[in-house]
Structures are given as structure tokens and as C-alpha cells.
C-alpha positions in Angstrom: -7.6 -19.9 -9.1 -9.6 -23.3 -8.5 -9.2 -22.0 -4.4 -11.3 -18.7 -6.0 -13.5 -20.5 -8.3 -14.5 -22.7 -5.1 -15.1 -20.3 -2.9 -12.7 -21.0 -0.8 -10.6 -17.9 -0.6 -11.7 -14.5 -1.7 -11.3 -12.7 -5.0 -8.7 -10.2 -5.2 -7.8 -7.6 -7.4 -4.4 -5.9 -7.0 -3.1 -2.8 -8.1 0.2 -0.9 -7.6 0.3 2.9 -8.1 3.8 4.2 -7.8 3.5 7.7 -6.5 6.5 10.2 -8.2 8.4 12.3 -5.6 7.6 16.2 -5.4 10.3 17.9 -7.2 11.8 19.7 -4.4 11.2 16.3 -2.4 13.4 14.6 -5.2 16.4 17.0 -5.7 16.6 16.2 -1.6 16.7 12.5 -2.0 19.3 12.7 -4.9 21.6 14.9 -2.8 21.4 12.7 0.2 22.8 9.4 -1.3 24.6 8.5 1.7 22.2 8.8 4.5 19.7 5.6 4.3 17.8 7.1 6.9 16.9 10.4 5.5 16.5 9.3 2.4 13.8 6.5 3.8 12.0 9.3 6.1 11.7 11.3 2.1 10.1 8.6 1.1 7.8 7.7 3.9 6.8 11.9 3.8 6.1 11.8 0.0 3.4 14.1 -0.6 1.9 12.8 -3.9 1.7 9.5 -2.0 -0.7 11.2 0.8 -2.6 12.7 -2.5 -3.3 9.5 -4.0 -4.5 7.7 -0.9 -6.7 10.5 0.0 -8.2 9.9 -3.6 -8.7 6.7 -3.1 -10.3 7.0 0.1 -12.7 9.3 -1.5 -14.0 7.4 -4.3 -14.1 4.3 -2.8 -15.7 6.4 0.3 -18.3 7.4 -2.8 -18.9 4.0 -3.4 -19.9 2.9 0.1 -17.0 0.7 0.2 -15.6 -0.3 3.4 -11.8 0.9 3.5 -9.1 -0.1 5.6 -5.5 1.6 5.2 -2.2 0.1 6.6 1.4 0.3 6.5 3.7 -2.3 4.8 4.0 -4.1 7.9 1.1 -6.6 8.9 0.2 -8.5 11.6 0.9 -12.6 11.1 -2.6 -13.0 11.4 -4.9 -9.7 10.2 -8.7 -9.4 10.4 -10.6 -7.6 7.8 -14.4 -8.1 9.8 -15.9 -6.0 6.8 -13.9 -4.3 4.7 -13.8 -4.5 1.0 -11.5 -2.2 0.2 -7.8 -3.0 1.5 -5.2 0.0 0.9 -1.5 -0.8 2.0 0.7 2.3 1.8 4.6 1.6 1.3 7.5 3.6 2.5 10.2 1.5 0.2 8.0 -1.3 -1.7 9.1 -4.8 -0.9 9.6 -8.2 -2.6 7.7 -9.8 -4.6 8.1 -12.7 -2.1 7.2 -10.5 0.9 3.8 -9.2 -1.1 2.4 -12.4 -1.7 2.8 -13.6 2.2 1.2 -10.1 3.2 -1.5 -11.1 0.5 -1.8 -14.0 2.1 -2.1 -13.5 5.6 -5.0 -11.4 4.8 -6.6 -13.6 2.6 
């Protein structure tokens, strides 16, 4: 916070929005307990997860905000020349440990 409060590093606001499976998308992933693989592709292909992105693209497109999307995987060292707007899109979530150094590295 004193890092913030100097001006040193930028302020950040983070949010997390877990997107829920499609039904049929679901039943699928239950029923496949024992293939990693598939089950990890269902999750990458989740449909309500492409719905909320494309909502937040929209209103932050309504904003004039400058948006970048990305996977879960970052670069070690990540420019964001003029973006505002930062929108990482997770196949499987991560640590807590493995968030803070992708935080981080784009701070």
C-alpha cells in the first residue's frame, strides 16, 4: 500500500468471476473423472466463460478503456504500453502464490 500511496507502483483492483459450466458441458466433465485431459479441454471450451469475457470487453469497450485479454500463462516480463483494463482468462485457476507473481510481473 505505501508502494501505491507513493506512486511507485500502480493501483489495482482485482476481481475473480468464476464462470459455471453449461449443463450439458457439466454432466460431460462429471462422467469423465478419469481423463485429466478431457476434462481440462471442458474447461478451457466453457461457454459461459467466452460469455462473460465478451461482456466485459463490451462495457469496458463502452468505457473507452483500453483492454488487453491473456491466458493464465504470462511472460516473465509483460508490457502493458496503454492498457487499463487487464483480463486474464483461466482454463483451471491457479495458486494463490502463482496469482500474486503474475500480478506482479505486470505490475
Amino acid at each position: 500500500m505505501k508502494l501505491q500511496n507513493l506512486g511507485h507502483i500502480a493501483q489495482v483492483q482485482c476481481s475473480e468471476v468464476w464462470c459455471r459450466m453449461t449443463p450439458g458441458f457439466f454432466q460431460e466433465y462429471e462422467s469423465i473423472k478419469n481423463d485429466k485431459h478431457r476434462r481440462l479441454l471442458l474447461c478451457i471450451m466453457n461457454l459461459n466463460k467466452y460469455r462473460a469475457c465478451d461482456f466485459l470487453l463490451c462495457y469496458h469497450d463502452r468505457h473507452d478503456n483500453k483492454i488487453i485479454v491473456f491466458s493464465d500463462i504470462v511472460p516473465t516480463s509483460f508490457d502493458l504500453p496503454d492498457a487499463n483494463i487487464l483480463i486474464q482468462i483461466s482454463s483451471h485457476g491457479g495458486s494463490r502464490r502463482q496469482e500474486a507473481q503474475r500480478l506482479g510481473r505486470i505490475l
